[in-house]
Each structure stands twice: as C-alpha cells, then as structure tokens.
N, CA, C and O atoms as CSV, one atom per row, in Angstrom:
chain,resi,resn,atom,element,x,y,z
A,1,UNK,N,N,67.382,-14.454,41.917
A,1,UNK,CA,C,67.225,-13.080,42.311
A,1,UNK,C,C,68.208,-12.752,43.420
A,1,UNK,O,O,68.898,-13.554,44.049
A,2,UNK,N,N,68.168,-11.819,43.511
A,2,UNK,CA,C,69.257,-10.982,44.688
A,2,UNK,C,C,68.494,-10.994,45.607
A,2,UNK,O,O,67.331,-11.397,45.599
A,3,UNK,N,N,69.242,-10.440,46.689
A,3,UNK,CA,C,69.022,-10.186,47.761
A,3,UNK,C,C,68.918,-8.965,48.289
A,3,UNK,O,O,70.130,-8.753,48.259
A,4,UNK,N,N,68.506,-8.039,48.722
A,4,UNK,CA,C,68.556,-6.792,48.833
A,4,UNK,C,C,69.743,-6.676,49.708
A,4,UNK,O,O,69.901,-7.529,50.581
A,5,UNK,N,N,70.766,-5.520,49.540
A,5,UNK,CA,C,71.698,-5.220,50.845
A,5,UNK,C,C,71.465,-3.964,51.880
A,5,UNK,O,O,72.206,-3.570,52.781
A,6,UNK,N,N,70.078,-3.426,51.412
A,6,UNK,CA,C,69.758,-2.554,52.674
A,6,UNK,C,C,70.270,-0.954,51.691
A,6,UNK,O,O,70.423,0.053,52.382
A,7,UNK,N,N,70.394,-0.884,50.861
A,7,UNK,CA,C,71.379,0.158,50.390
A,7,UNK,C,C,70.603,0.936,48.836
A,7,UNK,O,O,70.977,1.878,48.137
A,8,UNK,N,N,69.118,-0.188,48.737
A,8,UNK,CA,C,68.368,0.545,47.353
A,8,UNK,C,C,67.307,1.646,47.924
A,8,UNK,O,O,67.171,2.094,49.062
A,9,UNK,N,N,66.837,1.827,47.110
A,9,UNK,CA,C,65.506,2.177,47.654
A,9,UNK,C,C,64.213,1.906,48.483
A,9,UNK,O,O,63.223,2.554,48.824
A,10,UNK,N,N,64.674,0.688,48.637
A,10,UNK,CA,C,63.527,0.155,49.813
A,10,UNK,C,C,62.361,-0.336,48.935
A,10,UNK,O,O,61.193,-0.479,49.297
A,11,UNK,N,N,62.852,-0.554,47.792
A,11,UNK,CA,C,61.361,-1.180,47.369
A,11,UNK,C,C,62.167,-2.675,46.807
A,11,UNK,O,O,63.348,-2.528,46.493
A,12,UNK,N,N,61.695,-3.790,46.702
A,12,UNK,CA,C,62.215,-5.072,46.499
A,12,UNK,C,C,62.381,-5.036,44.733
A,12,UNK,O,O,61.957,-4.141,44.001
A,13,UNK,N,N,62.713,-5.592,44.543
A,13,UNK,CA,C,62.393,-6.356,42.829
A,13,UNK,C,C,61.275,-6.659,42.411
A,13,UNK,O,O,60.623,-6.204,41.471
A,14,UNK,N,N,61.006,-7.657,43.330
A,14,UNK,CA,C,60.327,-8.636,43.341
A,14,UNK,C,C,58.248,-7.538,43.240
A,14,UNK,O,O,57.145,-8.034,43.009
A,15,UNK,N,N,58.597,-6.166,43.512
A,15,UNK,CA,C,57.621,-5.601,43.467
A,15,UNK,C,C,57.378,-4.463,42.792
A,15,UNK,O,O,56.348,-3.805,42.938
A,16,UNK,N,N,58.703,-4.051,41.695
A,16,UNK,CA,C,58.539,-2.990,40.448
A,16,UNK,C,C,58.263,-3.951,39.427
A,16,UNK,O,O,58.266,-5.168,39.615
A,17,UNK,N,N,57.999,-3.324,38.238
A,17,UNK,CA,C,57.887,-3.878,37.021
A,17,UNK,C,C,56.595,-4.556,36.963
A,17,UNK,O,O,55.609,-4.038,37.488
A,18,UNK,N,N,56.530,-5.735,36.331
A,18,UNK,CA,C,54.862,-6.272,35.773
A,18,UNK,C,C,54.118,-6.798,37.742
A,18,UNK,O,O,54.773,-7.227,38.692
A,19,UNK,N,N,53.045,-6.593,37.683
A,19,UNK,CA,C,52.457,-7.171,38.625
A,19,UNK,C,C,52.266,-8.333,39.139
A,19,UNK,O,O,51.449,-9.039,38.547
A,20,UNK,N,N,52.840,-8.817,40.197
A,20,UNK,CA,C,52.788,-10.849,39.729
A,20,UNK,C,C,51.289,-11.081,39.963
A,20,UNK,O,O,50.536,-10.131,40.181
A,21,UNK,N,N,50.815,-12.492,39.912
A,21,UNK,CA,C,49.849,-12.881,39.511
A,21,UNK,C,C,48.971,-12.978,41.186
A,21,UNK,O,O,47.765,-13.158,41.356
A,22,UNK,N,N,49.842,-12.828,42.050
A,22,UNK,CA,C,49.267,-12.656,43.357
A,22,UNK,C,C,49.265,-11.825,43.866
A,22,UNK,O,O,50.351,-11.260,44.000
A,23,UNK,N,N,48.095,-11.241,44.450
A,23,UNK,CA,C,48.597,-9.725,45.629
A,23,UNK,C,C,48.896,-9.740,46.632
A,23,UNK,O,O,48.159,-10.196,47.506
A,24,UNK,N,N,50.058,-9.260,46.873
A,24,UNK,CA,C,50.981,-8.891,48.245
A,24,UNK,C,C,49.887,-8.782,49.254
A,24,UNK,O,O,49.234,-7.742,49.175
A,25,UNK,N,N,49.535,-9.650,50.209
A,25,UNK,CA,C,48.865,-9.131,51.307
A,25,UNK,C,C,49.476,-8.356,52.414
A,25,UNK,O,O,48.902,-8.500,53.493
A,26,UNK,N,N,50.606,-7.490,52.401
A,26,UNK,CA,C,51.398,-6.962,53.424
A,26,UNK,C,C,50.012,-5.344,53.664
A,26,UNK,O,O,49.537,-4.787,52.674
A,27,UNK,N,N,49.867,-5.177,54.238
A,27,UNK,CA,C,49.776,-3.662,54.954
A,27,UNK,C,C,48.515,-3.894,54.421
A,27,UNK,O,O,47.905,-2.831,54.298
A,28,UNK,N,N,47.619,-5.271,53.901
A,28,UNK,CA,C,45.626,-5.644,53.394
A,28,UNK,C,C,45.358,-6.241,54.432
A,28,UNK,O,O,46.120,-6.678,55.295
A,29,UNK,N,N,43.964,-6.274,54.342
A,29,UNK,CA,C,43.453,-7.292,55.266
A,29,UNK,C,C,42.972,-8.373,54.173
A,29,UNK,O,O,42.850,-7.824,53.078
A,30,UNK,N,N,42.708,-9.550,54.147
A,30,UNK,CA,C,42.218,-10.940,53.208
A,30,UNK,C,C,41.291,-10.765,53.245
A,30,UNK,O,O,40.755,-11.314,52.282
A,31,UNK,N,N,40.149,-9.924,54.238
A,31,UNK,CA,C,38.627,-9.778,54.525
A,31,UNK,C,C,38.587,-8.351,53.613
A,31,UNK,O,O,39.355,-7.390,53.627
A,32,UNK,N,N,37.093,-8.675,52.630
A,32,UNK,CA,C,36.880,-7.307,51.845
A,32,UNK,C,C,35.862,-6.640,52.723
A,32,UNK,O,O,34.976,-7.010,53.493
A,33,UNK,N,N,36.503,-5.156,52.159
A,33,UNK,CA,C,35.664,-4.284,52.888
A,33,UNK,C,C,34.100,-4.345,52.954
A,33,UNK,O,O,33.432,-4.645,51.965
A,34,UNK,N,N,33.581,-4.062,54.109
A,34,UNK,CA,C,31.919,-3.636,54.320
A,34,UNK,C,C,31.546,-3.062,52.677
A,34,UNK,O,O,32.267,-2.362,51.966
A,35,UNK,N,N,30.216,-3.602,52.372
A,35,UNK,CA,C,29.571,-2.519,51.312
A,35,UNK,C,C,29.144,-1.584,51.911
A,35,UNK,O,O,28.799,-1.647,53.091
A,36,UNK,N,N,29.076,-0.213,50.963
A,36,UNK,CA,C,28.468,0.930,51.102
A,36,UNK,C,C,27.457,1.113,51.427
A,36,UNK,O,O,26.474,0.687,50.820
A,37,UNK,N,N,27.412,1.826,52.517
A,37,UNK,CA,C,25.270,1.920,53.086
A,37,UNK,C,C,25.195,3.688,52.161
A,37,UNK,O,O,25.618,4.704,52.714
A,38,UNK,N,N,24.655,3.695,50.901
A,38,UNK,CA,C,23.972,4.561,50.518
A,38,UNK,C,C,22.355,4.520,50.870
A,38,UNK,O,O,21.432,4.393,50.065
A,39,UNK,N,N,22.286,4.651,52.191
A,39,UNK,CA,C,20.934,5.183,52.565
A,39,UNK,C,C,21.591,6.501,53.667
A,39,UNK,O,O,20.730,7.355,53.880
A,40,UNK,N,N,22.394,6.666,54.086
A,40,UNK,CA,C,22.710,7.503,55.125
A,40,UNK,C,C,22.684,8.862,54.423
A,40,UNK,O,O,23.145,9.334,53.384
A,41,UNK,N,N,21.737,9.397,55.736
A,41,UNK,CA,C,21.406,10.659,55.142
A,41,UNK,C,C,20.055,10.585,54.748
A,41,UNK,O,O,19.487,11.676,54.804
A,42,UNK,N,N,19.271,9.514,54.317
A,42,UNK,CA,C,18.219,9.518,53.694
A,42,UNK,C,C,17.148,8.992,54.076
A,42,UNK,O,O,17.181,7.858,54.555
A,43,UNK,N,N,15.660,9.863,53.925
A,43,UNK,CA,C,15.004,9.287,54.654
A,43,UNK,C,C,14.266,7.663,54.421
A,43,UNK,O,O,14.821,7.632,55.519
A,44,UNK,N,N,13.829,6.783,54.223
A,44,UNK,CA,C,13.531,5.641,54.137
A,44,UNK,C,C,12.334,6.160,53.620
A,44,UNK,O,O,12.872,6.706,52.657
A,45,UNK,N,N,11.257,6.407,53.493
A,45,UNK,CA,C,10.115,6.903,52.880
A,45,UNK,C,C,10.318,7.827,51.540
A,45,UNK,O,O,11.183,8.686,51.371
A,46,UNK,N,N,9.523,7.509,50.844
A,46,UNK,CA,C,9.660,8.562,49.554
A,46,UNK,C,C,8.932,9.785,49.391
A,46,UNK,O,O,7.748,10.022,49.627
A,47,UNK,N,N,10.010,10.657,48.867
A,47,UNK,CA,C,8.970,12.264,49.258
A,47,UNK,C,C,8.171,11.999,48.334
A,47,UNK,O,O,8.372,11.264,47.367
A,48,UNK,N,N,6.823,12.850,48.717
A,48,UNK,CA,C,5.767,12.958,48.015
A,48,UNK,C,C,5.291,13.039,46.684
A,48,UNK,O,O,6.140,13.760,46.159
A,49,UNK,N,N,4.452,12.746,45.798
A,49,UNK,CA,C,4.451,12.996,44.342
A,49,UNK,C,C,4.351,14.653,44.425
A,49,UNK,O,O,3.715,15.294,45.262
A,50,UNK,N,N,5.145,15.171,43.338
A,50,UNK,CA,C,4.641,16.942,42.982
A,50,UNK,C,C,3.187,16.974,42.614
A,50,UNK,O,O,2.463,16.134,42.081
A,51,UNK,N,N,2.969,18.211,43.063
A,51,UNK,CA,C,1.489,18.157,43.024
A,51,UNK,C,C,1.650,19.075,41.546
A,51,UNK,O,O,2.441,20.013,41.646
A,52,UNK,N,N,0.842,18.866,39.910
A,52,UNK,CA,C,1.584,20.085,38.755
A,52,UNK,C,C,0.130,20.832,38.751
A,52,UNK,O,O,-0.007,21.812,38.019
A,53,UNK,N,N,-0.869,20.415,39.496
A,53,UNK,CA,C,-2.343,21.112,39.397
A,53,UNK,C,C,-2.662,22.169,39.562
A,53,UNK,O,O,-3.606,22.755,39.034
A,54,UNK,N,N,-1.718,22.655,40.520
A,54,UNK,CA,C,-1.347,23.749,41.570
A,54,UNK,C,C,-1.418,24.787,40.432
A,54,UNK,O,O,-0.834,24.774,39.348
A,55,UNK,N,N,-2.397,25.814,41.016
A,55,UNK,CA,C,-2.423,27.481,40.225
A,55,UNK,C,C,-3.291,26.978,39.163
A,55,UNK,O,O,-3.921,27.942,38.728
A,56,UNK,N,N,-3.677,25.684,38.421
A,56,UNK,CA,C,-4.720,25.803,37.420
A,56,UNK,C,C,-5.946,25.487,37.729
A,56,UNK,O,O,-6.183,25.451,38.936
A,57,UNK,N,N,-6.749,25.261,37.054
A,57,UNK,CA,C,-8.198,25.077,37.099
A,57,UNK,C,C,-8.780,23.295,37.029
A,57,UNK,O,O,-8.996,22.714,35.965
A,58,UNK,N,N,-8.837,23.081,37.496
A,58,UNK,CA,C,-9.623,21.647,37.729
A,58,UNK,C,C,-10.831,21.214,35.925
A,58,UNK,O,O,-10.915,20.200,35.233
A,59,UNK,N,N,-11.487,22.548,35.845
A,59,UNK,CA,C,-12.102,22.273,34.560
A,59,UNK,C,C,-11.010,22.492,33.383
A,59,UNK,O,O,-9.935,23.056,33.588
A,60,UNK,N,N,-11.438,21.949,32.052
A,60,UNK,CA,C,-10.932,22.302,30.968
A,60,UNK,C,C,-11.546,23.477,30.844
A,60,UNK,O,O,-12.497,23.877,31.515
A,61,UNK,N,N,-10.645,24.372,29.432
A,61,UNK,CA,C,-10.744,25.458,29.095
A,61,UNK,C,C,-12.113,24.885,27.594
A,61,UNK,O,O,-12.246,23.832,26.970
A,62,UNK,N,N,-12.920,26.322,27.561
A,62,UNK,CA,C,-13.469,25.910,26.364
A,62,UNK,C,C,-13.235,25.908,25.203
A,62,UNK,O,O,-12.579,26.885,24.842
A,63,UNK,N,N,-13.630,24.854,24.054
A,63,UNK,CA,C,-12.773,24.804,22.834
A,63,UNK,C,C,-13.113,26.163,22.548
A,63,UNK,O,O,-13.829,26.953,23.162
A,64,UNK,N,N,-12.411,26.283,21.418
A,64,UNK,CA,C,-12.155,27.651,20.637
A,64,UNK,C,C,-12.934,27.594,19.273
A,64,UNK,O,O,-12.854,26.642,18.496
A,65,UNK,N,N,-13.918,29.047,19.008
A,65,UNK,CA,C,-14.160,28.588,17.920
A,65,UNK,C,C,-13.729,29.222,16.663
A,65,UNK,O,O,-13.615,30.448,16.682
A,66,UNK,N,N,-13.384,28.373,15.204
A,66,UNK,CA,C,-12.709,28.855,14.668
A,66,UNK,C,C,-13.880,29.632,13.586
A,66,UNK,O,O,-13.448,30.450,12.774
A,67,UNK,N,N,-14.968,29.402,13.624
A,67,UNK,CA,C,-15.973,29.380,12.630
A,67,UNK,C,C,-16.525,30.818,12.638
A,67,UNK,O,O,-17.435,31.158,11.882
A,68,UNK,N,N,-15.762,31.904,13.793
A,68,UNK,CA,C,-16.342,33.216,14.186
A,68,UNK,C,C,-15.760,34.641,12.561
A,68,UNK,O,O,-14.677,34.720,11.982
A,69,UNK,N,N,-16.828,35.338,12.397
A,69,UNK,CA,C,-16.448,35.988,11.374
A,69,UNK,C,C,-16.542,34.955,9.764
A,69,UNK,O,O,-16.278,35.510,8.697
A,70,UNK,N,N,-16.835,33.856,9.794
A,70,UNK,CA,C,-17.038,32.619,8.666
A,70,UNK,C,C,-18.150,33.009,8.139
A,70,UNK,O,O,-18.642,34.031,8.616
A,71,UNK,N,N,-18.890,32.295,6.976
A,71,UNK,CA,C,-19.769,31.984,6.884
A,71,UNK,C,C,-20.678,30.991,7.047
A,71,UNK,O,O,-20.303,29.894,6.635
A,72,UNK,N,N,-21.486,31.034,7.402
A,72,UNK,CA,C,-21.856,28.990,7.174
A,72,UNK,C,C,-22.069,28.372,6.085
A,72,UNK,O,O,-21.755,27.191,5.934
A,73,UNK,N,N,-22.464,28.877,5.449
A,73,UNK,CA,C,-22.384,28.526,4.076
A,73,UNK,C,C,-21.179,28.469,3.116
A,73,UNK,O,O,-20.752,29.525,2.650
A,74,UNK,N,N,-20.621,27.314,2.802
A,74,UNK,CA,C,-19.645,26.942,1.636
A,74,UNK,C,C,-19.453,28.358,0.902
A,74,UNK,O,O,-20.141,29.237,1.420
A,75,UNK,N,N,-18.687,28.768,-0.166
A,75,UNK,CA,C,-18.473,29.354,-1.057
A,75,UNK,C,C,-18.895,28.990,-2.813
A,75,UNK,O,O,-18.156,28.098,-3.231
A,76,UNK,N,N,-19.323,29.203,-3.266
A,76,UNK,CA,C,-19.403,28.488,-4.106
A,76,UNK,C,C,-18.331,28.621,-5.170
A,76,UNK,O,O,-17.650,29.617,-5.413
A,77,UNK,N,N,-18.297,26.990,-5.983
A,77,UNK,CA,C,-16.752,26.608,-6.497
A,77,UNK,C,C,-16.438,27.559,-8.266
A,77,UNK,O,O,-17.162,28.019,-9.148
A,78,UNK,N,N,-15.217,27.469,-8.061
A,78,UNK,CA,C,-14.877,28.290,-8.652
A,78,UNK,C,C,-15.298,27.317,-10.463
A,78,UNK,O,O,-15.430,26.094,-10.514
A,79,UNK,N,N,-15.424,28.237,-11.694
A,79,UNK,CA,C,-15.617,27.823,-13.022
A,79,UNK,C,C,-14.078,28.578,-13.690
A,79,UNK,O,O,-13.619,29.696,-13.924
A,80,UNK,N,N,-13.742,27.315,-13.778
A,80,UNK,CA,C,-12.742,27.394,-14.734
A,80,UNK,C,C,-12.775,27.318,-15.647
A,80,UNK,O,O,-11.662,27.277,-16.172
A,81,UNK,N,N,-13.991,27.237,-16.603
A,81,UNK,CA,C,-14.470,27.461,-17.898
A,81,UNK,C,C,-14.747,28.460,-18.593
A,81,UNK,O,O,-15.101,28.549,-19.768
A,82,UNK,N,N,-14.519,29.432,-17.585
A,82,UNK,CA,C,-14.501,31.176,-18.105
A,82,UNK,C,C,-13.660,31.320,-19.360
A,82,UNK,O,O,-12.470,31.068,-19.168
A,83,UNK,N,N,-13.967,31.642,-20.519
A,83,UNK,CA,C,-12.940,32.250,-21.484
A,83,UNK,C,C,-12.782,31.117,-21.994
A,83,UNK,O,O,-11.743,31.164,-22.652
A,84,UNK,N,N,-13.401,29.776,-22.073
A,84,UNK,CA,C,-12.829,28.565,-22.989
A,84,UNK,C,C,-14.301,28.064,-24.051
A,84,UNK,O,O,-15.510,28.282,-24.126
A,85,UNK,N,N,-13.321,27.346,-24.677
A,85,UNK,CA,C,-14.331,26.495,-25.653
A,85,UNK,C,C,-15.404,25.355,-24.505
A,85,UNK,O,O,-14.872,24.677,-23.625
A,86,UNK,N,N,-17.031,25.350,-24.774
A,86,UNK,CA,C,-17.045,23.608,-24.540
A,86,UNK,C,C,-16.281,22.980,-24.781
A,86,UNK,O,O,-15.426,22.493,-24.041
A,87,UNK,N,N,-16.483,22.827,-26.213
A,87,UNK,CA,C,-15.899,21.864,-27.010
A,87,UNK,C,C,-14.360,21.839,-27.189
A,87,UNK,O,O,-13.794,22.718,-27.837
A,88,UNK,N,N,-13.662,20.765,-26.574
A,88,UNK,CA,C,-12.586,20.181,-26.588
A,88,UNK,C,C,-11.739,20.369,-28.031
A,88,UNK,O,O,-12.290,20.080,-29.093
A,89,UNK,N,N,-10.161,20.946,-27.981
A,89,UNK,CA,C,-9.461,21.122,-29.459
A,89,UNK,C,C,-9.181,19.994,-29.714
A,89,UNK,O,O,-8.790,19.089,-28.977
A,90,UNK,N,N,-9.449,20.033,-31.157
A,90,UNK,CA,C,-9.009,18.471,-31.937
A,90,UNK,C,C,-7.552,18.185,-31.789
A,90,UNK,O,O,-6.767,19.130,-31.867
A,91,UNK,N,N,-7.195,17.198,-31.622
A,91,UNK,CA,C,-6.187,15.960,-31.631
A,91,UNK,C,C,-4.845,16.980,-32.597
A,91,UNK,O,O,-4.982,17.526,-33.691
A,92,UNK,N,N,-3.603,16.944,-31.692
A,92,UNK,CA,C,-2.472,17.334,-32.754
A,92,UNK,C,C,-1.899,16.447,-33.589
A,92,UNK,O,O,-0.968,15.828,-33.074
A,93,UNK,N,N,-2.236,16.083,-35.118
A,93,UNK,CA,C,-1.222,15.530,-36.055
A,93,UNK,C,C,-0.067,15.570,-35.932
A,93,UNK,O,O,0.613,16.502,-36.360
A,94,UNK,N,N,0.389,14.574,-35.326
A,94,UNK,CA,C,2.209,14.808,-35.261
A,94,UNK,C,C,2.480,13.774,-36.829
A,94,UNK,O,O,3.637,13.658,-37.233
A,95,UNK,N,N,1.583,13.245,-37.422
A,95,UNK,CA,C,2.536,12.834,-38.901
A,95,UNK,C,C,2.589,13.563,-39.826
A,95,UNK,O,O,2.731,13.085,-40.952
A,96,UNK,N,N,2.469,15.260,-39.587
A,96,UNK,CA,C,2.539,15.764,-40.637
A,96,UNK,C,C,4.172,16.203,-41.186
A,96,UNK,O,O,5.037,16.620,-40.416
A,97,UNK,N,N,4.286,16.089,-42.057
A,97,UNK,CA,C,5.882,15.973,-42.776
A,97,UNK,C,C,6.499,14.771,-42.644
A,97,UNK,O,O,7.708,14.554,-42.735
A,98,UNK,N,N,5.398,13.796,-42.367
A,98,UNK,CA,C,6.048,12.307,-42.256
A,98,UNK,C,C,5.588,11.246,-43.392
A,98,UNK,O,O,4.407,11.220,-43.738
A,99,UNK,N,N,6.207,10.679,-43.764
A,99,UNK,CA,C,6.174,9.338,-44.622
A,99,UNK,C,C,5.017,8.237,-43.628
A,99,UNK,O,O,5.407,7.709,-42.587
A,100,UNK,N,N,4.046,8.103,-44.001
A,100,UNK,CA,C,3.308,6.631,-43.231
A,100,UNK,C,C,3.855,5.541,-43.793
A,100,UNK,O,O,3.275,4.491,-43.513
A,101,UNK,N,N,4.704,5.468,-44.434
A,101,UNK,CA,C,5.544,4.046,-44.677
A,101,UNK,C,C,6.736,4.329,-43.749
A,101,UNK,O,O,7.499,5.282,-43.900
A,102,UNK,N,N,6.835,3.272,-42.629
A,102,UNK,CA,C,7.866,3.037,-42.105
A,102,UNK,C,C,9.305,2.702,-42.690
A,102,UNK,O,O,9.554,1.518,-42.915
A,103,UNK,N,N,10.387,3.787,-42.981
A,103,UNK,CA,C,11.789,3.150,-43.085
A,103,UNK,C,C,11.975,2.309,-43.096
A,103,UNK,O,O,11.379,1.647,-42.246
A,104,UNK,N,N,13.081,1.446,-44.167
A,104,UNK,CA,C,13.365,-0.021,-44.546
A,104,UNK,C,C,14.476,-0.195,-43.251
A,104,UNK,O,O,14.915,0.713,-42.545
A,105,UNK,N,N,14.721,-1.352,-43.185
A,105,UNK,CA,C,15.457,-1.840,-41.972
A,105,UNK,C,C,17.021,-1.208,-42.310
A,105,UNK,O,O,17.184,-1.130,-43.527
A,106,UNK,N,N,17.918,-0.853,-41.712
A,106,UNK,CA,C,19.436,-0.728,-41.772
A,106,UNK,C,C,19.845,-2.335,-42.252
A,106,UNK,O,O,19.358,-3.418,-41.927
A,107,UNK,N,N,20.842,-2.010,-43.072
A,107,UNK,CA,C,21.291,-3.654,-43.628
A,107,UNK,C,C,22.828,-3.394,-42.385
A,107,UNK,O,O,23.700,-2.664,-42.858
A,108,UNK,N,N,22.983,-3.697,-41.593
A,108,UNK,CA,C,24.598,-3.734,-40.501
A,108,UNK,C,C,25.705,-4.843,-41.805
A,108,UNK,O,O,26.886,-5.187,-41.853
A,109,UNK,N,N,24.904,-4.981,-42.367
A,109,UNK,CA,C,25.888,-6.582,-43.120
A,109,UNK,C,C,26.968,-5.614,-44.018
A,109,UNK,O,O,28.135,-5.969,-44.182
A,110,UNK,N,N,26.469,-4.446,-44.532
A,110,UNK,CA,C,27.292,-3.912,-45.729
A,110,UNK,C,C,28.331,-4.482,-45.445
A,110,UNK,O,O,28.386,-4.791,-44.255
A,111,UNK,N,N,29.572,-4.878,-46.302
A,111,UNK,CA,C,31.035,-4.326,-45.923
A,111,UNK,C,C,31.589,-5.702,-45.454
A,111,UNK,O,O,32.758,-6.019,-45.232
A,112,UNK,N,N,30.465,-6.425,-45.362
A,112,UNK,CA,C,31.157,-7.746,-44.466
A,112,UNK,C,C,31.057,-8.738,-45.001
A,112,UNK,O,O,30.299,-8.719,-45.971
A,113,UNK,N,N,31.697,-9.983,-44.685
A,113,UNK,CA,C,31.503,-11.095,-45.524
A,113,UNK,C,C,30.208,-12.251,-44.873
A,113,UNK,O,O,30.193,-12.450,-43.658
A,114,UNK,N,N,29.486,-12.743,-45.504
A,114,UNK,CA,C,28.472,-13.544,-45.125
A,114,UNK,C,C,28.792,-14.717,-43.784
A,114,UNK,O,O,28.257,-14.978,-42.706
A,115,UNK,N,N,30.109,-15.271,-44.651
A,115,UNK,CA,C,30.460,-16.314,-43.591
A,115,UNK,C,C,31.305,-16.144,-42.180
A,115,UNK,O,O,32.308,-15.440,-42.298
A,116,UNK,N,N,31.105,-16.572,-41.134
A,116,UNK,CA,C,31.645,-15.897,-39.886
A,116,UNK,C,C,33.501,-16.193,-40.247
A,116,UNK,O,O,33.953,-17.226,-40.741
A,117,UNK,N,N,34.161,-15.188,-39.907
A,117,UNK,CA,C,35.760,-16.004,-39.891
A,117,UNK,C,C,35.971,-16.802,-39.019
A,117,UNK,O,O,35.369,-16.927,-37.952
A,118,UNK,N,N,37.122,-17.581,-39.553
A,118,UNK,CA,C,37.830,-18.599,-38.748
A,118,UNK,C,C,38.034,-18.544,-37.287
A,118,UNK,O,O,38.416,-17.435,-36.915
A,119,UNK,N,N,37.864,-19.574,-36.190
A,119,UNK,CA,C,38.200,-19.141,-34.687
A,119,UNK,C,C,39.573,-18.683,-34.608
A,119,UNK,O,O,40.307,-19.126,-35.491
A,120,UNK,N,N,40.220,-17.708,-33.551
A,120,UNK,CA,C,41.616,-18.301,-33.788
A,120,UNK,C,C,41.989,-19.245,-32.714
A,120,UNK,O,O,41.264,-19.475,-31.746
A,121,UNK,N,N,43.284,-19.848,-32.943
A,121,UNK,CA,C,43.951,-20.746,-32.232
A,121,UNK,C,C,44.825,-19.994,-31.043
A,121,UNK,O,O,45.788,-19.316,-31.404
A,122,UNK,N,N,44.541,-20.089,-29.768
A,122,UNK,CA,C,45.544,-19.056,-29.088
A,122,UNK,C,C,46.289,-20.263,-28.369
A,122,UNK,O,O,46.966,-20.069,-27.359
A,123,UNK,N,N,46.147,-21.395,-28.884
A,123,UNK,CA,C,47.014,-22.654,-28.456
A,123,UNK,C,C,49.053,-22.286,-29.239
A,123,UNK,O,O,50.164,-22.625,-28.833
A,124,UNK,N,N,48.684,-21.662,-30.164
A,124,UNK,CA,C,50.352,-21.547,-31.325
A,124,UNK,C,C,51.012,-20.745,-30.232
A,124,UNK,O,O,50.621,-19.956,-29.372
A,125,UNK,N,N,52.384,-21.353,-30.678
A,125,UNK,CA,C,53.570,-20.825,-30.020
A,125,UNK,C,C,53.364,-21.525,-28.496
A,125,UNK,O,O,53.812,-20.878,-27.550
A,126,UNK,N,N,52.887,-22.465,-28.293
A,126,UNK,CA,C,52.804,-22.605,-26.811
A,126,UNK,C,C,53.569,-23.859,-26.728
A,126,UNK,O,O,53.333,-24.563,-27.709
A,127,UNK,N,N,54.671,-24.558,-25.638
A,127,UNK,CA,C,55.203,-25.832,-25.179
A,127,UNK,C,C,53.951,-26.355,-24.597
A,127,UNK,O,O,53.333,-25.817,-23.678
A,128,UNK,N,N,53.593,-27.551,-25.265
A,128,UNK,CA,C,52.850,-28.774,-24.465
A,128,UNK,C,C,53.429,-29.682,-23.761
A,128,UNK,O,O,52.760,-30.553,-23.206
C-alpha cells in the first residue's frame, strides 16, 4: 500500500471500500455504552385498573320476554292430506314396451380371427 502524501482527501485507503474485519477504535471508546434507563419519566407504580362499571347498574337487566302477544298453546300441525288419496298410487311399470328377455350378449369377435397374432420382434434390424 501507499502512503498517503498529504494531498488526497484525508481519508486513508486503508478505510474506503469493504470494511476490514476490525473496527477502527480512533474517535470510540473499547467500553460500550450505559444501557438505556427506560423508566425515566415514569412512575414505578402502576396506574390503576379502569374502573368499566362506571354509569351502569350493578344488577342485571331483566330477561326479555319473547312469549308476549303468543299463544301458549302450540298451533296445531298442519294436514297435508287435504285433496289426496289414502291410498297410495300403484307402482309405475317401467317394462312396458320392453322385451322381459334380456338381449343376447354382443359377439366383439366378428371380423377377427380366433387365434391371437404373432408377437412382433422389435429385436430386427438391430447390431448385436
């Protein structure tokens, strides 16, 4: 490294660029500062709980009742049998226009030959 000749800026080399791995103790003290007294200003005792009682009533309020203008007595339940049969409609025939003999099986074979074909060889044309 150089030497400074009095003629840069007054700041060294040795103290632009990356940070070295030690800190310059010039213009520090080696002793760290006092911790912070965050009590100043404050009193040492804790203010009081809020009082939230304040302006209401010590008793509860009385329930409410919903049963006013009601009857006491149930209603009685509604018949949905107005306008119907007792007796339940018979069962819908869905086989009507149908064959009760079940369709013969699809033959898939048409067209084809019984015996499976030959594997092929995908070994041909290849250097062993």
């Amino acid at each position: 490294m150089r030497e400074s000749d009095g003629s840069g800026t007054g700041h060294s080399r040795e103290t632009t660029g990356r940070p070295s791995d030690y800190p310059s103790p010039e213009g520090r003290s080696l002793v760290p500062p006092p911790l912070t007294d965050h009590t100043k200003g404050r009193s040492v005792v804790a203010p009081p709980l809020t009082d939230h009682t304040e302006g209401r009533s010590v008793v509860a309020p009385p329930l409410t009742d919903h049963t006013e203008g009601r009857s006491v007595v149930a209603p009685p339940l509604t018949d949905h049998t107005k306008g119907r049969s007792v007796v339940a409609p018979p069962l819908t025939d869905h086989t009507k226009g149908r064959s009760v003999v079940a369709p013969p099986l699809t033959d898939h074979t048409k067209g084809r030959s019984v015996v499976a074909p030959p594997l092929t060889d995908h070994t041909k044309g290849r250097i062993r």
